[in-house]
N, C-alpha and C positions, 0 to 999 in steps of 0.2 A: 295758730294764728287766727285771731278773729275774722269772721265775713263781714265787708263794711253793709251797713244797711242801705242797700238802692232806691227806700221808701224816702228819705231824707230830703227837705228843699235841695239841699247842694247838691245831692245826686241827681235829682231830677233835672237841679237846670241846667248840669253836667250832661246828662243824657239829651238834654235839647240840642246843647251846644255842639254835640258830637252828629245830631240829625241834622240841624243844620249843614255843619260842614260838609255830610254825605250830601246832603241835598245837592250845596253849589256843586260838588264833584260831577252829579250824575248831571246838573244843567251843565257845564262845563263840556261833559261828555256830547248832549244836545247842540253844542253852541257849535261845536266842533264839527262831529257831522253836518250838521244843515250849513257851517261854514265849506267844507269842503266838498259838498254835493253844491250847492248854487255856485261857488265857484267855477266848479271843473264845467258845470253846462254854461255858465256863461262863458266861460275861455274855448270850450270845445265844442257848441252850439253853430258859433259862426264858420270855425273852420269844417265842421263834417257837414253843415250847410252849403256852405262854396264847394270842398269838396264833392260834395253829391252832385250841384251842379255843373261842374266843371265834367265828372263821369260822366254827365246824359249828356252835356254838350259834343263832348269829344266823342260820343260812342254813337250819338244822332250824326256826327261829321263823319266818321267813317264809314259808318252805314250810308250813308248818303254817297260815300265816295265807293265804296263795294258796289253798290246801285248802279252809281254810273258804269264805272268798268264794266259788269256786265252787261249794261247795256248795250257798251259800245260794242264788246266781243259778241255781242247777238246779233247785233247790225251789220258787222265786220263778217261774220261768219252766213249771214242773213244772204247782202250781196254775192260772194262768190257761188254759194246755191244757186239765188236765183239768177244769176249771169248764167253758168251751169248749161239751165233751162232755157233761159231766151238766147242762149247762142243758139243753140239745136234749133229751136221753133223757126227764129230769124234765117235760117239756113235751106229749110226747110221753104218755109215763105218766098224767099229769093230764088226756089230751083222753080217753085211752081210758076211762079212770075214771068221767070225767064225762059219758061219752056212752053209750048205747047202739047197737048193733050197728044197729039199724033207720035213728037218728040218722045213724051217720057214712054207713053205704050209700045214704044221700041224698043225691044227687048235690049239691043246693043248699047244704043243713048242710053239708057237707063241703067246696063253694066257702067259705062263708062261715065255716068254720072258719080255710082255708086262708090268705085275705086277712087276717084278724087277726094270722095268726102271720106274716104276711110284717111286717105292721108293727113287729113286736117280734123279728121272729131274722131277722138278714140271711144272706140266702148260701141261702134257703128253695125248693128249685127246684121239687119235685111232692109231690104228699100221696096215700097209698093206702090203699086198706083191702082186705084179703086173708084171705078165710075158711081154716075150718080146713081145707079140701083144697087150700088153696095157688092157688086162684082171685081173682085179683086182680079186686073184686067193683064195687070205686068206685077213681075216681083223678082227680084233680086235677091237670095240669099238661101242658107243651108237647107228648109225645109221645102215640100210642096203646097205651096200657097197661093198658085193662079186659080184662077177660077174659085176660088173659095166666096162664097157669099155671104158679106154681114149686116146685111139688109135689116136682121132683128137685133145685133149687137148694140149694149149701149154705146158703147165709144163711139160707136159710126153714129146715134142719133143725138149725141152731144156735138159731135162735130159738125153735123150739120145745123144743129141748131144753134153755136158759139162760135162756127168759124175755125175753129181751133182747139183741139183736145189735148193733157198731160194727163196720163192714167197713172195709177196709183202702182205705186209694188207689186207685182206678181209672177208667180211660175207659168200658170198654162199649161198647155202641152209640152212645153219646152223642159219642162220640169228645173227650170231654172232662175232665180230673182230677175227679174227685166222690166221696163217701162216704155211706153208706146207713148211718140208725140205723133201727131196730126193735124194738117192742113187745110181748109177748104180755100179751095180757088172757083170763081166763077168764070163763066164761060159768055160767049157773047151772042149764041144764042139763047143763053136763061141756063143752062145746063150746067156742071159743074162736077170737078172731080175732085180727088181726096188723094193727097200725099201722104204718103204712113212710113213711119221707121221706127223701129226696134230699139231699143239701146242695153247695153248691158248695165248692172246696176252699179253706176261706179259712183254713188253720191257716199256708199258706206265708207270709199278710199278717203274720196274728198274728205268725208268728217274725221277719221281718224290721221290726216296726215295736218289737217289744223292744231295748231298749238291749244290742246287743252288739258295740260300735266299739270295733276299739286290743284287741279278745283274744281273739276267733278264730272260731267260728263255730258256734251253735245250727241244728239239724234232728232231724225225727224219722224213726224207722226202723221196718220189723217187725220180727217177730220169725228172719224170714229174712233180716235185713241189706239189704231194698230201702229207699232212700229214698223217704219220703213225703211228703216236704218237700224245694223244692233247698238245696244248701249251699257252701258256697263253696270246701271243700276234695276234695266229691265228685261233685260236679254235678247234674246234673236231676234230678226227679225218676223212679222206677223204676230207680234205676242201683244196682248192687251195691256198698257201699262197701266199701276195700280195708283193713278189718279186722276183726276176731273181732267176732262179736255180744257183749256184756255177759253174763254170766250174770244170772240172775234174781236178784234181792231186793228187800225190801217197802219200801227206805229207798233215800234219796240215797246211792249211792255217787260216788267218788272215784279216780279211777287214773292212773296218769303210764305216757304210752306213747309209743311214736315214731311218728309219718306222715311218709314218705319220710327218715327219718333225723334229721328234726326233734325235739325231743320236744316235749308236747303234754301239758297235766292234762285229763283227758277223764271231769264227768260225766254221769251219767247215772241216770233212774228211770224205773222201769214204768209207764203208767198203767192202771190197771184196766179191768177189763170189756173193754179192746180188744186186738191187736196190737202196739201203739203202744209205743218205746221212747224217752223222748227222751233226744239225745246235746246235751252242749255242751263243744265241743272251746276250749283254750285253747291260745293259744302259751307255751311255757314263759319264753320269752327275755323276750317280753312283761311277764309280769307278774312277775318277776322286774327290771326292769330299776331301779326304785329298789335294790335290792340287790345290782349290779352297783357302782352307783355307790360304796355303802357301802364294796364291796368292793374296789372301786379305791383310794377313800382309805384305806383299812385297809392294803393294801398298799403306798400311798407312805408311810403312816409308819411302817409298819414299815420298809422300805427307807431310810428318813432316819435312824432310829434305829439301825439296825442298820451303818450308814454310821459314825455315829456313834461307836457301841461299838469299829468297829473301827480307826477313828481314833484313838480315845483309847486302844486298849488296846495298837496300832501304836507311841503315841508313849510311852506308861508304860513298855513292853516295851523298847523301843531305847535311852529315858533309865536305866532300871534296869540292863540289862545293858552301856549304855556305864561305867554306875558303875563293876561287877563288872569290866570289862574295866583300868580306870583304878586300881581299887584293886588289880588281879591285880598292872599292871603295877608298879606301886608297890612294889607285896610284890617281886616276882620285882627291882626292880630296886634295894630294899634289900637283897635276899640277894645280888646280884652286886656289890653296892659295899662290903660287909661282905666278899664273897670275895676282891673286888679291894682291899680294904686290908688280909687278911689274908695276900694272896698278896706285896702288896709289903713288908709289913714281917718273911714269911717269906725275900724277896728279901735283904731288908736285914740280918738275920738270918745268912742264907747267907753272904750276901757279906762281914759283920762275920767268923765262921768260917772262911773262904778267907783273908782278909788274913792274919788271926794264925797261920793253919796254914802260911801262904805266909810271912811275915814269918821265923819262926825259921828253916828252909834258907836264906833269903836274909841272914840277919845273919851265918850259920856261911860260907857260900857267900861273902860278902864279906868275913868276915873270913881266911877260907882263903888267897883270891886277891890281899890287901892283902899277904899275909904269903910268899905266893910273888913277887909284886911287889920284897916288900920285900930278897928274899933273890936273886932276878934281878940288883937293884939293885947290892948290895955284893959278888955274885960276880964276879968278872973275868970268867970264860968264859962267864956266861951276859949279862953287863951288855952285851957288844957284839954281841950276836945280838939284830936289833933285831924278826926274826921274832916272837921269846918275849914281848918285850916290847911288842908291841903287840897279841897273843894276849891276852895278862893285863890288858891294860887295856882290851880289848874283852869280857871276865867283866866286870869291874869295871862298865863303862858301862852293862851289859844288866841288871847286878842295880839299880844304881839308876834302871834304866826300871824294872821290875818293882816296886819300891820307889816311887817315885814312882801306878802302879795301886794298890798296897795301900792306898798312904792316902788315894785316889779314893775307893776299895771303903767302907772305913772312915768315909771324912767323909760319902758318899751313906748309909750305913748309920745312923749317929747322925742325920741328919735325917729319916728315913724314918716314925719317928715323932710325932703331931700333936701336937707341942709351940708354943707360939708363940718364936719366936727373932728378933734382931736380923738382918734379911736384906739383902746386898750383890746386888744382882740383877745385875750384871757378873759376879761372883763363881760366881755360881749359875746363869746362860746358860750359861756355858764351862765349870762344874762336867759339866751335862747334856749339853753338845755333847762333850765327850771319851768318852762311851760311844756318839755315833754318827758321830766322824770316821772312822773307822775305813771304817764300810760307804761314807759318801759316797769316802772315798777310792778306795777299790772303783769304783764307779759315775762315777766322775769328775764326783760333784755340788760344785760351788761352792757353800761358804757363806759368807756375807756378814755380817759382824756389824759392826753400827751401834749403840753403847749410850752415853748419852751421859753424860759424868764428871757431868753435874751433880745426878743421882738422889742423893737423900741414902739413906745404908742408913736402912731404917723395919722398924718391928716386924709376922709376918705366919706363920703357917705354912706353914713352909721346907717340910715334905713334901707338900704337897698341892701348893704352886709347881712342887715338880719333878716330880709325876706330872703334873699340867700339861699342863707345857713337854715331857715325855717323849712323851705320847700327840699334840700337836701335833704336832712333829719328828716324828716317827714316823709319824703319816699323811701329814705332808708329801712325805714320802723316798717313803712307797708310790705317792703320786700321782703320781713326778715320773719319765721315762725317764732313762736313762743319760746324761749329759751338761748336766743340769737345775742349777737354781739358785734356794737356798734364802738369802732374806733375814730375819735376826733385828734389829728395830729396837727399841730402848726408847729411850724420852723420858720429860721432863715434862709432861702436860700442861697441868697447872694448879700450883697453889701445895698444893693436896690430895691430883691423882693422879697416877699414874705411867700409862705406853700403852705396851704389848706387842705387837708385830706378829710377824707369825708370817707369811711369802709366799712362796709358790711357784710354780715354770713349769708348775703338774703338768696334769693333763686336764682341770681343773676341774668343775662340777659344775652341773647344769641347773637354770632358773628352780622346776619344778616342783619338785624335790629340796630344793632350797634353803629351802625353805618348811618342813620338816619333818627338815634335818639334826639336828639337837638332839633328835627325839622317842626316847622310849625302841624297842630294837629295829630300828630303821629303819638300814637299812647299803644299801649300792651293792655293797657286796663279796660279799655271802651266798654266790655262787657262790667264792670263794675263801678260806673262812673266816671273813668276819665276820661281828660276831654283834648291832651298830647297837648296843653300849653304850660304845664307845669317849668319842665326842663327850657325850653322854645324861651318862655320870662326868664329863667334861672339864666343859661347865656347871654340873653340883650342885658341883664342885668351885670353880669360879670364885665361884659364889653364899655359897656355906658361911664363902670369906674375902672376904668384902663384895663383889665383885667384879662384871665382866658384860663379857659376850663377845659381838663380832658378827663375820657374818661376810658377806663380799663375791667375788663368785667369778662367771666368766663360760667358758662351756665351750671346751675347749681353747687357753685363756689361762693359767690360774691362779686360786689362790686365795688369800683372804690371811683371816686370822684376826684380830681386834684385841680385846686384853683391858684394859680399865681394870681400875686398883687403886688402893684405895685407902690411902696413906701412914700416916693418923692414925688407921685404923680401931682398932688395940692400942695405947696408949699406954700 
């Protein structure tokens, strides 16, 4: 089998024609992406937009509601400490008030003070009474504490200088947690004495018997960051916790901070008159975690929606530009069936031009040769030189080959246009096979023609039959090696149509292929000039004159082409 030459105009604009099409494909492919990416951000832009905002809105609103809660549960918790403390103090206040210096310094009055208050303040350990040089004058309780002097102690020069002392957590001697409240009362000669009591450390109850399970943990602190209370994130009491003291203010505050990387809403208020800070630490996760949840499902449906969106903007996208592609090819392959009926009735055209240019040399050329024939003939000298004379009648012979092409040229010409005509399909196989005996003769392809007398001629557009039959034959021949064999069968099928076969030895053509020979575009040959509208016209052509074509083909067997037609379609 010959290699066609790809240097060719036709191959070349074969080969354009096939870049082009790759071209739209791959814009096709661009139109497509940049369709389906600016879609999905414009459909999916405003929803993860509100989205997002709706997340900070709601997550600002529970934070702001965590906030509170703790607030309140710091306040809540705030009160009964400081109640706690000013009942004792107020208690205190009231005995000094009500008593005289003589009263309390009596050891009895001042038992029998002391048993009263144990009935009504729990946690009551000793009761003293300590004049103004810090002489501890009377005292009531477990250790020996009269006469002791704390003339240099701070608590006694806070208490005289405030009126009123609450000490911080401590052991002492006692070797036990305890807190000392104190009094001053003045006297009416200028003199003054000091009420003192002990108390046992019962604030650690207090805070553990407060409702604070599932969010983190209540204690109180100085104002040097020791614990005064144990806590669950810093431990016993007296232990430094491992964060900033709070600054000072008169109100519940609020602050979100991290303990070991955790974060934590952490608050916190003063209480008055004492050192006392109270902290209450939250875990963030904690009270947060209905809002997690929120936030989970906010997230799968945005995730399903947005699944969604891209779904559907996935299948819009693919179905819109499969349109675009479908009506490209549409467009693209009325322009090449317009070109291709232009080029053949240019063909036709041409070849009409050629006969008649060919025709008049060949009638002078024949008449020339008749007339030296004729005069060969009746001269003696030249009548028995049989050389001359069979020179001149071999002109003769070749002008009526030649004459015989003209009126091919001519009769293929007048049908080239889509007129409907009375068609002899015998007639018109071997009309079309004389333009490519030629090449099979070359190639020593056999062709086989089977046509059978009983086809009645029927009416049909003769030029579209024979681009046809041209473009069949014609990929036949390309398919088939040198020595190949081309079968042309027609019959009747029915009483209606007529059955064109069209078979060949060629390479035939694979299961996959076969599936889509007929799409526009689609060719096996691209590497060698085609351009997949050969077959693509060959169908709209069979369709246009009622017609329908299949075809049956098995690789490296052959393939065979079968067109029904229809007889009575023009009457």
């Amino acid at each position: 089998m010959t290699e066609p030459d790809n240097n060719t105009p036709e191959a070349q604009e074969n080969k354009q024609a096939y870049s082009v099409g790759r071209l739209q494909d791959l814009n096709l492919k661009k139109v497509w992406m940049l369709s389906f990416i600016l879609t999905s951000v414009i459909a999916i832009g405003p929803l993860i937009f509100f989205a997002l905002m709706d997340y900070n809105l709601s997550r600002k609103s529970v934070e702001s509601e965590v906030v509170l809660r703790t607030s309140r549960f710091t306040s809540n918790t705030w009160r009964s400490i400081a109640f706690f403390i000013d009942e004792r103090k107020m208690v205190l206040d009231f005995i000094a008030r009500d008593n005289s210096f003589a009263d309390l310094n009596d050891t009895e009055r001042l038992a029998e003070i002391f048993n009263n208050l144990k009935k009504g303040i729990s946690g009551l350990v000793d009761l003293g009474l300590i004049n103004s040089s810090g002489v501890h004058t009377a005292y009531i309780g477990p250790y020996q504490l009269k006469h002791k002097d704390y003339r240099n102690q701070l608590w006694f020069k806070e208490t005289v200088r405030q009126g009123k002392y609450i000490s911080d957590v401590f052991t002492g001697y006692r070797k036990a947690p305890h807190m000392v409240i104190a009094v001053k009362h003045m006297l009416p000669d200028g003199s003054f004495f000091i009420l003192r009591a002990s108390l046992e450390h019962r604030l650690n109850n207090m805070l553990s018997e407060i409702n604070a399970s599932g969010i983190g943990d209540s204690f109180i602190i100085n104002k040097e960051g020791l614990l005064q209370t144990q806590s669950k994130y810093f431990g016993d009491i007296f232990n430094k916790i491992a964060m900033p003291v709070p600054g000072y203010s008169d109100k519940t505050e609020v602050i979100e901070a991290k303990i070991s990387g955790v974060p934590f809403f952490i608050g916190y208020k003063y209480i008055p008159d004492t050192s006392f800070i109270l902290i209450v630490v939250k875990q963030k996760a904690k009270l947060m975690e209905s809002w997690q949840e929120t936030r989970n499902t906010l997230i799968e449906y945005l995730a399903m929606s947005i699944t969604v969106i891209l779904l559907w903007t996935l299948g819009m996208t693919t179905y819109m530009v499969r349109r675009i592609r479908i009506a490209d090819q549409q467009r693209v392959k009325s322009l090449h069936m317009v070109e291709y009926s232009n080029k053949m009735a240019s063909i036709g055209r041409l070849a009409a031009g050629i006969a008649h240019e060919i025709n008049n040399p060949l009638a002078i050329i024949n008449e020339k040769a008749g007339l030296i024939n004729d005069m060969f003939t009746f001269r003696k000298e030249y009548k028995e030189n049989p050389r001359l004379i069979k020179t001149v009648n071999s002109i003769i012979t070749s002008v009526e080959r030649c004459a015989r092409i003209t009126r091919r040229l001519l009769s293929f010409a007048r049908h080239m246009h889509g007129d409907i005509q009375p068609v002899n399909i015998k007639k018109l196989i071997r009309e079309v096979l004389d333009f490519m005996e030629k090449e099979a003769e070359y190639r020593s392809i056999e062709i086989v023609l089977e046509i059978s007398d009983k086809i009645p001629e029927f009416k049909s557009d003769r030029g579209k039959l024979q681009q046809i039959l041209l473009n069949l034959i014609n990929n036949a021949l390309s398919a088939m090696n040198d020595g190949g064999k081309l079968e042309l069968i027609a019959q009747l099928k029915d009483s209606e149509n007529v059955s064109i076969v069209c078979k060949d030895n060629g390479i035939g053509i694979s299961k996959d292929n076969l599936k889509q020979i007929f799409d526009c575009f689609f060719s096996t040959k691209t590497g060698s000039g085609g351009t997949g509208l050969g077959l693509s016209i060959t169908y709209n052509l069979v369709q246009e004159i009622g017609g329908t074509i299949e075809v049956q083909s098995e690789e490296r067997k052959g393939t065979e082409f079968t067109i029904i037609l229809p007889l009575n379609k023009y009457r």
